[in-house]
C-alpha positions in Angstrom: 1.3 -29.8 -5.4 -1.0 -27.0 -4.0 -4.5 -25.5 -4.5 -5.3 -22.0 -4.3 -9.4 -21.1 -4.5 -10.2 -17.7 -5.0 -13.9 -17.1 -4.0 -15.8 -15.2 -5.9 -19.3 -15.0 -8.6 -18.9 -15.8 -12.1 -20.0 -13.3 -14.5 -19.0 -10.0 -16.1 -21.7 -8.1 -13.7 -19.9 -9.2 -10.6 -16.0 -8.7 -12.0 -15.2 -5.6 -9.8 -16.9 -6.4 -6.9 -15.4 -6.3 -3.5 -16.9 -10.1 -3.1 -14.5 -10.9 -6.1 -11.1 -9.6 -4.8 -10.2 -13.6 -4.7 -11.1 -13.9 -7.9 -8.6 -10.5 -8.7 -5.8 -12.1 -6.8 -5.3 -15.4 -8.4 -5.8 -13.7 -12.1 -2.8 -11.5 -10.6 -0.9 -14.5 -9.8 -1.8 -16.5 -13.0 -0.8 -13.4 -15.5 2.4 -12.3 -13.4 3.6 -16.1 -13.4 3.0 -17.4 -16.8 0.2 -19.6 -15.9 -1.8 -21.7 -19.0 -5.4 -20.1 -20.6 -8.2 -20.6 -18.3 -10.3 -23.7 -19.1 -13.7 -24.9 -17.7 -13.6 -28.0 -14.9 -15.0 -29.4 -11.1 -17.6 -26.4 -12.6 -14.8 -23.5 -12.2 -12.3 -22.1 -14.1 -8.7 -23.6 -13.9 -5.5 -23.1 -14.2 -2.1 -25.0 -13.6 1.4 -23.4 -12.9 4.8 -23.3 -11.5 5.2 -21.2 -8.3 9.2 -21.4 -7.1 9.0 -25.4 -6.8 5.7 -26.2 -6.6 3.6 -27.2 -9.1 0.1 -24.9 -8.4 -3.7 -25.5 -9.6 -5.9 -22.1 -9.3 -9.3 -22.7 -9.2 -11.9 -20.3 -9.5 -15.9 -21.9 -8.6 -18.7 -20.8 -10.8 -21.0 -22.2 -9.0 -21.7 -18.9 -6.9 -20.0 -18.1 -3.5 -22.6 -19.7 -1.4 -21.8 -23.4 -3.2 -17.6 -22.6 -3.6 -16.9 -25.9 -1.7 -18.3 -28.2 -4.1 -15.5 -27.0 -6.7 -12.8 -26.9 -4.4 -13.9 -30.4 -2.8 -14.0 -31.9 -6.0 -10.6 -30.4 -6.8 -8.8 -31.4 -3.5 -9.7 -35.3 -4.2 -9.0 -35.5 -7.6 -5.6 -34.1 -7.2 -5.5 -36.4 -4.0 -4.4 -33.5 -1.9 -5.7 -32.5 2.2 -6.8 -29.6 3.5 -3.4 -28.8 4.6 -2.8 -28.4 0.2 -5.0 -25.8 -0.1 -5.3 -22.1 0.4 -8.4 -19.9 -0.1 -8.1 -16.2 -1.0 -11.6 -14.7 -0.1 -12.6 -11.1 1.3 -12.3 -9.8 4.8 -14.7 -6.9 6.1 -13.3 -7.3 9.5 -9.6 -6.1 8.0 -9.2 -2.5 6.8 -8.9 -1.9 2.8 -5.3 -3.0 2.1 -4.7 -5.1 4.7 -3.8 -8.5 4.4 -3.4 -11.6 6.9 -2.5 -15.5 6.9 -4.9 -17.7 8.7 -4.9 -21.3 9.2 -8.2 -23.4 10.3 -11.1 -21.2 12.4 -14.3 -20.4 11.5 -15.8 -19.2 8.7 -17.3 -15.9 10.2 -20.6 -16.4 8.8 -18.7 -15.9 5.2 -21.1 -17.9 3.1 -18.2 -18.7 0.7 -16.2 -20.1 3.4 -18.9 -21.8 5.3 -19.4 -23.8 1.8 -16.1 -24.6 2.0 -15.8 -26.1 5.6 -18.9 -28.1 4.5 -17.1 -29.9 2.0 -13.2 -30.1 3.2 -13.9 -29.1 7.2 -11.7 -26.1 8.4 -8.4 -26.9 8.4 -7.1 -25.2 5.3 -5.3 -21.6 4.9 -6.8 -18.8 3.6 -5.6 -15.0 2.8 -7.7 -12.4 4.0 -7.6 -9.2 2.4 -9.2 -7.2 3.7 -12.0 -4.6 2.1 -13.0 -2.8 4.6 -16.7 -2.3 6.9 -19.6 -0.6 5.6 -20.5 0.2 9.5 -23.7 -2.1 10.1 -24.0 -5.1 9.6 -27.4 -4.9 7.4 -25.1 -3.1 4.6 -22.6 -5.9 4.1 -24.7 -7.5 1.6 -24.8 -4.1 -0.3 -21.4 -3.2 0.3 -19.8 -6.7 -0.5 -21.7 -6.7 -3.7 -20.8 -3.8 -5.5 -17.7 -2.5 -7.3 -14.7 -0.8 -5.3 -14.9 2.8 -5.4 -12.6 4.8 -7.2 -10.4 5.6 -4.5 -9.8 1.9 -3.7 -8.1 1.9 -7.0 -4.5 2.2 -6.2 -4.1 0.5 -2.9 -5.8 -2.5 -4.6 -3.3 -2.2 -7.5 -0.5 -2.4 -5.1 -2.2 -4.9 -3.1 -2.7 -7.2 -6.0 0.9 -6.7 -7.4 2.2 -8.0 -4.0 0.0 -10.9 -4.1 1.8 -12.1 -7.4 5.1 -11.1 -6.2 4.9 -13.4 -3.3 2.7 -15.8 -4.5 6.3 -18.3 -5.1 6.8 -17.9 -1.1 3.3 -19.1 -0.2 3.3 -21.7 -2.5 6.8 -22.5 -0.7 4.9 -22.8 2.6 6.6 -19.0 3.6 3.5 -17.3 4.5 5.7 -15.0 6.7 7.8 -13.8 3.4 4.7 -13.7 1.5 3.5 -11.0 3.6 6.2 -9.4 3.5 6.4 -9.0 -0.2 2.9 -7.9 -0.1 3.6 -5.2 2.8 6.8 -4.0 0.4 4.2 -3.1 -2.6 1.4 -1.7 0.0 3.8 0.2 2.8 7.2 0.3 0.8 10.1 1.8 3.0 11.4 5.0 3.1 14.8 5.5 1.3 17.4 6.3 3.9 17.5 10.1 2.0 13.8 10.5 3.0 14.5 9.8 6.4 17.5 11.9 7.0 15.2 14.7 5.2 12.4 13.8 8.1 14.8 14.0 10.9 16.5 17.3 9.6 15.8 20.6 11.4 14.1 23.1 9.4 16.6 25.8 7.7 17.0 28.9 9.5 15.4 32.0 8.0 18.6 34.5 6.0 19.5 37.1 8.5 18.3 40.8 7.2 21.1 42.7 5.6 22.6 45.0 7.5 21.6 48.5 8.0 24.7 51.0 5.6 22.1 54.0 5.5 23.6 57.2 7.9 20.7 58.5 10.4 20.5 61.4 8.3 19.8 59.1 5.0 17.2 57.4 7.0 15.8 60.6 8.1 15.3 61.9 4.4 14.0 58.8 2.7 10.8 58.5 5.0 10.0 61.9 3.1 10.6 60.8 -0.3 
């Protein structure tokens, strides 16, 4: 059995913010996979699920980010599972929007959603980072963390979160590699092997100018016309 946390803050008001996009991931994974209704317990919403061969809980704290690792604590012993169960998908301002990464154990960064968790499990879990991007000083992460994506995040995030769900068997697998690879397919998708033969082709040459059938006398008379 394995735990995923998505961090986030409960509450309409907070759905679309950057903070959430852990919360936006396992929602992806839950609707994509046929995962049971939401219900309330270790005060967070929960879910349980098949992923490939593993049975999976997703838990999402409503306790507010700063206070996450009391859920996921209470979780990870009444499932009698270790650190090593349990994967946290959080945000990451020091990845660009769109990117992605793997981590096991480290610190938390001075993520206060993380830093709750170490308190209550220590570090040695996984988490997905997915990265949201920097606001540029550090006294506008607050700000920038706590308000909705912009517009133009929309489609990247799309794609983002539809590769989440279609790898989300390969992680629960313990194939982070392969999971990252079916995210990468949705976010950077390769070329067809006709787009790449169109990119390597020379440019077509310009059509020669007909050729000249007017006599020197014709060509004479029509500048006169």
């Amino acid at each position: 059995m394995k735990l995923f946390a998505g961090l986030g803050n409960p509450g309409a008001k907070y759905a679309g913010h950057r903070h959430n996009v852990g919360f936006m991931a396992l929602d992806r994974i839950a609707s994509d996979h046929g995962f049971a209704a939401w219900r309330g317990k270790f005060n967070a919403s929960l879910t349980e699920g098949r992923l490939g061969g593993e049975k999976v809980i997703l838990l999402k704290p409503e306790t507010f980010m700063n206070r996450s690792g009391q859920s996921v604590g209470e979780a990870m012993r009444f499932y009698k599972l270790t650190p090593a169960d349990v994967t946290v998908f959080h945000d990451e301002i020091d990845l660009a929007p769109g990117k992605l990464k793997h981590k096991i154990g480290g610190g938390h960064a001075g993520h206060n959603g993380l830093r709750s968790i170490h308190d209550h499990i220590g570090p040695d879990y996984a988490r997905i980072r997915i990265g949201v991007g920097h606001p540029g000083h550090k006294d506008r992460v607050p700000g920038y963390v706590l308000h909705d994506f912009a517009k133009a995040d929309e489609l990247w995030l799309d794609d983002l979160l539809r590769g989440v769900g279609d790898g989300a068997p390969l992680l629960a697998d313990g194939d982070p590699a392969r999971f990252m690879n079916a995210v990468a397919l949705r976010t950077a998708p390769p070329r067809s092997s006709k787009t790449k033969e169109a990119a390597k082709a020379p440019p077509p040459l310009p059509e020669p100018e007909p050729e000249e059938t007017r006599s020197p006398l014709q060509r004479l008379a029509d500048r006169f016309r």
